[in-house]
N, C-alpha and C positions, 0 to 999 in steps of 0.2 A: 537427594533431589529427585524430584519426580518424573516421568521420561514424558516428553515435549513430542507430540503430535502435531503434525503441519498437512492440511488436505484443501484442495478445492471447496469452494464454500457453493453450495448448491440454493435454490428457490427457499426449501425446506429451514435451510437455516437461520434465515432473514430476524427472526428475534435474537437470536443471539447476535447477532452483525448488526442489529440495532442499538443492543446496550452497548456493544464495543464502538460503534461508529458514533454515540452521540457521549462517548465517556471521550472519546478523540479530539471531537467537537470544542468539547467545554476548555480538552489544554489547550486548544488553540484561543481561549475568551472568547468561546460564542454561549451562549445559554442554550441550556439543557433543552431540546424537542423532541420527543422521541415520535412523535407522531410525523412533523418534516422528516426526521429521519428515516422513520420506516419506508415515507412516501419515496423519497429521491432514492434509495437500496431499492424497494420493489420495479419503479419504472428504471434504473440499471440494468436489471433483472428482467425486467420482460422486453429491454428492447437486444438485449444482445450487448450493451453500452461498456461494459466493464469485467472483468476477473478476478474476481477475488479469494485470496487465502486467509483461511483461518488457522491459526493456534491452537493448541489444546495442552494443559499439564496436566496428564489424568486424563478425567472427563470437564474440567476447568475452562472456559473461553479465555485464553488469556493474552492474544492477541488477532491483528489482521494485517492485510496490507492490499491495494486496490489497486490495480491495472487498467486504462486507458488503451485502449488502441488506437494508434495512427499507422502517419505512413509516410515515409520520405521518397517525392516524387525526381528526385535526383538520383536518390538509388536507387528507385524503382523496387523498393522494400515496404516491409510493414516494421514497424517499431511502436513500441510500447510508450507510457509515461506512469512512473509510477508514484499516484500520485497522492497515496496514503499509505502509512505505517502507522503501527502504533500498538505495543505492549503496555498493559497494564501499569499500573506501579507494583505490585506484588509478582508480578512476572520479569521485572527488567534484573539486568544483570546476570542473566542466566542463559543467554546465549538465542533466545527467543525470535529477536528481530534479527539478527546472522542468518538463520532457518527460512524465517519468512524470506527475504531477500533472496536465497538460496533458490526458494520456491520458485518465487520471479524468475529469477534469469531460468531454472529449469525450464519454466512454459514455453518462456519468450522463445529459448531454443527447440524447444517442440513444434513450435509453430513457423521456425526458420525467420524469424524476429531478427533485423541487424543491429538493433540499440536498445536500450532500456536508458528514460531520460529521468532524472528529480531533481527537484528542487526545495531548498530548507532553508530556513529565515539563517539571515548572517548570525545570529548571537545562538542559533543551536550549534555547539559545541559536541556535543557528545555525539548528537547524531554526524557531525560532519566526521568525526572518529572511523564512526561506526563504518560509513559509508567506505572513506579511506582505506582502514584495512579490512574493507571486502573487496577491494581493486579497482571502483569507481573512481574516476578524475575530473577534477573540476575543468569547466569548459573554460576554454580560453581561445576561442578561435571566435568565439560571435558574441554580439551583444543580445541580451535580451529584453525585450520591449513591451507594456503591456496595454489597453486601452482599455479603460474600465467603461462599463457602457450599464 
């Protein structure tokens, strides 16, 4: 196996965080934009909007995952949502998105972060796995509500 590199993803990177964010895109049934996608990762990027880590197996892009920041005015904290993941298919299985995840919560605590929040369609299985034995728990204290506008 080849050794799994996880770093901050910088301006610089944004073509690669393109193929991987519109290869993301598509598992969710959206069609392929790589030009949308470049747009909404670069204005990310230049507004301060997001965090994002990249994957590497090798020199390989073979994952990311994307960070959100908020803030809970009850705690009078900043917490994160994280609100993308996503290894390849030739990357999964190999401990990739454990890493990325990893990542995350490292920032989050760098930054003195009290939560890291996500969400994943009910019939992802694997991911609610994944999530589980990383030590996340499903929320059961509040509902969640959304308004589509």
């Amino acid at each position: 196996m080849k050794p799994i590199f996880i770093r901050q993803a910088v301006l610089a990177d944004l073509d690669v965080l393109v193929s991987l964010f519109d290869a993301y895109r598509q598992f969710y049934g959206r069609p392929s934009d790589v030009i949308a996608a470049r747009e909404f990762l670069l204005d990310r990027f230049q507004h301060g909007e997001s965090v994002l880590f990249l994957a590497f197996q090798a020199d390989t892009p073979v994952g990311f995952t994307q960070l959100y920041p908020s803030f809970s005015s009850v705690s009078l904290a900043r917490t994160f949502i994280l609100n993308d993941l996503y290894v390849t298919p030739e990357g999964r299985r190999q401990g990739i998105a454990t890493q990325l995840l990893a990542a995350a919560v490292d920032y989050a605590h760098s930054v003195n972060a009290i939560r890291l929040s996500l969400s994943t369609e009910i019939t992802n299985e694997t991911a609610q796995a994944l999530y589980l034995s990383a030590g996340w728990k499903q929320e059961e204290q509040f509902l969640v509500y959304h308004l589509t506008l």
